[in-house]
C-alpha positions in Angstrom: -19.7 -20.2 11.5 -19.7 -16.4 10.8 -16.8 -15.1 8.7 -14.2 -14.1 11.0 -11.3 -11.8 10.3 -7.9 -10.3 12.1 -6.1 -7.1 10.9 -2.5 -6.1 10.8 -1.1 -3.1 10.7 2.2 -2.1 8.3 4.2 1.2 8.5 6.4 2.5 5.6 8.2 5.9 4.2 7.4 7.2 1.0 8.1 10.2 -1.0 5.2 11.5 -3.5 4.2 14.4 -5.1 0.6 15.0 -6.3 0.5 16.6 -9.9 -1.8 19.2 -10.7 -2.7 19.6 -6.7 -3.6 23.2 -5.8 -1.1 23.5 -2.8 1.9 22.3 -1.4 0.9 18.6 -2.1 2.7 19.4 -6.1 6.1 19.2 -4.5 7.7 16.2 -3.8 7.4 15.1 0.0 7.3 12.2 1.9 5.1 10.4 4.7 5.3 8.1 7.2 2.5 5.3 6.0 0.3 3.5 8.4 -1.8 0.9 6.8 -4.7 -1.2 8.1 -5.4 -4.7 6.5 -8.0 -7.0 7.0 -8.1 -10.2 6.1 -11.2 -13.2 6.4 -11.9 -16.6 6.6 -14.8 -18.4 7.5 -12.8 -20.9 9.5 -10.2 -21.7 11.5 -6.9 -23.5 11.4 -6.4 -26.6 13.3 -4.6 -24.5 16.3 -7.5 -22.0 16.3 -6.2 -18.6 13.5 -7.1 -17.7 10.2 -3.3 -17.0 9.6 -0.2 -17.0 11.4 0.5 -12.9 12.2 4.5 -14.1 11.4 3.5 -15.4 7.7 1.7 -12.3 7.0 4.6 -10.6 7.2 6.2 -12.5 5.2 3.7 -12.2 2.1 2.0 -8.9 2.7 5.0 -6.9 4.4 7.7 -8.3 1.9 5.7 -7.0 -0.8 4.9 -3.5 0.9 8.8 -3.6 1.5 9.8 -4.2 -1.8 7.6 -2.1 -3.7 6.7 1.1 -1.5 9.4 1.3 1.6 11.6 3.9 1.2 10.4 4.6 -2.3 9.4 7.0 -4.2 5.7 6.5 -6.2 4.6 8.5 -8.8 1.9 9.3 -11.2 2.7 7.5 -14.4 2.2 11.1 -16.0 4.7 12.5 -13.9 7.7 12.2 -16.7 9.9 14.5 -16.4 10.9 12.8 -12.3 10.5 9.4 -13.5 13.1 10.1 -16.2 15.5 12.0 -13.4 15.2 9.5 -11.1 15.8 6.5 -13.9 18.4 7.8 -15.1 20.4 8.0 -11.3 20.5 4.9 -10.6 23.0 5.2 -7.8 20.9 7.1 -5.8 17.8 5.7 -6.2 15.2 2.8 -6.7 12.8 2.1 -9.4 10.1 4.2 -8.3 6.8 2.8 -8.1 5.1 4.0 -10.8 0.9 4.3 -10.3 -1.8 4.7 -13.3 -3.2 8.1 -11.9 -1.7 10.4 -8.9 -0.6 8.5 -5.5 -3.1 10.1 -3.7 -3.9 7.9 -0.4 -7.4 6.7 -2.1 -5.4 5.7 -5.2 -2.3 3.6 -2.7 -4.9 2.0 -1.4 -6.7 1.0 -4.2 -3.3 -0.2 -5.6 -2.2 -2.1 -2.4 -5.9 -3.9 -3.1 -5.0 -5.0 -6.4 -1.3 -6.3 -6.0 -1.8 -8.0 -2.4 -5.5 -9.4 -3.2 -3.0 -11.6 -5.7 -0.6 -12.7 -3.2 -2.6 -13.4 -0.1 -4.0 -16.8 0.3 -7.1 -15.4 2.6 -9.8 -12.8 1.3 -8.8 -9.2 2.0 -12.0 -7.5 3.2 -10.3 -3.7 3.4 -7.5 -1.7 3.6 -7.3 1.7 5.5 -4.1 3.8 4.5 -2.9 6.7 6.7 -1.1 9.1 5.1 -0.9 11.1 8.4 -1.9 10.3 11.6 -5.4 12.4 11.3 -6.2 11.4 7.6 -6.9 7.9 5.9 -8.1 6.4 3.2 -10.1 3.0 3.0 -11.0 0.5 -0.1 -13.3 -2.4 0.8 -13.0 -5.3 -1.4 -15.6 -5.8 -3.8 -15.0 -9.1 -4.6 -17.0 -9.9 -1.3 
């Protein structure tokens, strides 16, 4: 059988500021996240799915949740925030901290990484909207 895949679609609110960016983008702002994620299989349960919609958000959307919902992510080079926002604990959450600027190329290829380890089916890509007009997609690699 040809591979076959379905897609889900997560929504979440971030805060980010892109260091070093020539416009606005340097100050700390936030979005409203759409993301795309496929996921493969080359067969089919024994009622006819590659993977119960319900369980993948479970997995996928606990993690997204946990780690980027109402969060703020950062460049790991952004110290002088980090340190301010570390050091309030009361008003804030560990923000997630990213190896580079949290650009919607470098989300993504984050969101690759940490959810290629938790799912139990092959993701093929992920498309993340940082507006409604502009995305960015990975495609796995490992394919």
């Amino acid at each position: 059988m040809d591979n076959l895949s379905i897609k889900r679609k997560f929504s979440f609110d971030s805060s980010h500021r892109v260091l070093r960016h020539e416009s606005k983008c340097r100050n700390l702002h936030g979005h409203r996240y759409d993301s795309i994620i496929e996921f493969s299989s080359k067969e089919l349960d024994e009622i006819g799915r590659i993977w119960d919609f319900g369980e993948i958000k479970e997995i996928v959307g606990k993690w997204i949740d946990d780690n980027f919902d109402h969060n703020i992510i950062l460049n790991n080079e952004d110290s002088e925030l980090v340190r301010f926002i570390l050091n309030d604990e009361s008003h804030y959450k560990n923000p997630y901290i990213l190896e580079g600027n949290p650009t919607a190329e470098n989300i993504a290829i984050e969101m690759m990484k940490r959810l290629s380890l938790i799912s139990p089916f092959k993701i093929l890509s992920i498309e993340l909207f940082e507006t409604p007009n502009c995305s960015a997609k990975i495609l796995n690699e490992k394919i």
